[in-house]
N, C-alpha and C positions, 0 to 999 in steps of 0.2 A: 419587849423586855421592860421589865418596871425601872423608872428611877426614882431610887431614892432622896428624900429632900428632909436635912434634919434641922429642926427646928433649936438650937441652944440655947434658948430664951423660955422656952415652954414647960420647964420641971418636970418634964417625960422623959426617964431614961432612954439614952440614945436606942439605946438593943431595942428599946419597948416598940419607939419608931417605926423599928424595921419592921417588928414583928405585926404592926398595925398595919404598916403601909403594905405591906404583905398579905396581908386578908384581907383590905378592901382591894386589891388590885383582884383577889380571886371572888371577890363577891361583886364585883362589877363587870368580870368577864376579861378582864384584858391579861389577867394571867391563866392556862389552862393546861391540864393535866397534859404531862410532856414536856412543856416549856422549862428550862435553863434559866435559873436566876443569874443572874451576874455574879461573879466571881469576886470573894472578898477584895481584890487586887483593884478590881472594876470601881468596885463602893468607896473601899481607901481613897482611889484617884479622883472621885467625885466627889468626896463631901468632907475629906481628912477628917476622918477619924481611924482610930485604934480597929489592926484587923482585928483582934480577938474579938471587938466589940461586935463587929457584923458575925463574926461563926458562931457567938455565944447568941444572938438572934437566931440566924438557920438550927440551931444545937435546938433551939425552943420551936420552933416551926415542926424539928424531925420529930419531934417528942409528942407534939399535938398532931402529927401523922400528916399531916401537909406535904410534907416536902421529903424527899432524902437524898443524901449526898452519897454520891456514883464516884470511889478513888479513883482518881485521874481526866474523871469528866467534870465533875460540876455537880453542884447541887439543883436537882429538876421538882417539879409542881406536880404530887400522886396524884391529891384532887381538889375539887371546886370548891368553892363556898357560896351557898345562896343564888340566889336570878334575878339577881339586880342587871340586865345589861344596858351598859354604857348609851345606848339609844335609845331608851324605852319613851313614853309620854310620859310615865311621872316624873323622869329626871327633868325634860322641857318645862312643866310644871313648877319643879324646886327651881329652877335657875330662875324661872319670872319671878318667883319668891321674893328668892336670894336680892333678885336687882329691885324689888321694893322696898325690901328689909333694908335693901343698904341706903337708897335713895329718903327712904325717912328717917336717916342720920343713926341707924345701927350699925354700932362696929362688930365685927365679927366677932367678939366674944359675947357679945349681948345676943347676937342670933344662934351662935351656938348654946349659950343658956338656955334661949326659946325654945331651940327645937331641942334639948334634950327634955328635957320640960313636956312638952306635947309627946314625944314618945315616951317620957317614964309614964304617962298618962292612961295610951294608948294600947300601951305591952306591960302592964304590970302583971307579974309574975312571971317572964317570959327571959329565959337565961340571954344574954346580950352575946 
């Protein structure tokens, strides 16, 4: 089950969040078709925030056909996104990156700049 982790600092709508942290959990495999999100109640208790805010995310998930809400059961995962899985070689790859990037005094916004940088590069014209 995904957990949510919301950033209040980041000028990302919370809903946006979810709805992010939602598609990368289903573009790296750890979420898949049949799987149960957590229950607003779940989210609430884990990260205080406003329930509406978590259903007005699943509300945007059900909309882009991801997800749908089953009355009485939960809202479950229709289908995947992408084949990124969570063990591949180019992840092993990015993390020795990452621990360069950092180790030559890049803070994580500076490598997040980089690498979006090198993908608007790599995928230009290519919907994100």
């Amino acid at each position: 089950m995904v957990e949510y982790r919301i950033d209040r600092h980041s000028g990302v709508a919370t809903y946006v969040q979810i709805v992010q942290q939602t598609k990368q959990a289903l573009r790296m495999g750890l979420l898949e078709p049949g799987d149960r999100l957590p229950t607003a109640r779940e989210v609430v208790e884990a990260t205080a925030i406003n329930p509406n805010t978590v259903l007005k995310a699943y509300r945007e998930l059900e909309r882009e056909g991801l997800v749908e809400a089953r009355r009485g059961l939960g809202t479950f995962v229709r289908r995947a996104l992408g084949t990124a899985p969570v063990d591949s070689s180019l992840r092993a790859e990015l993390e020795a990156w990452a621990d360069k990037a950092r180790g030559s005094g890049l803070e994580r916004d500076d490598v997040a700049a980089l690498f979006t940088a090198v993908l608007d590069t790599h995928f230009q014209g290519e919907p994100s």
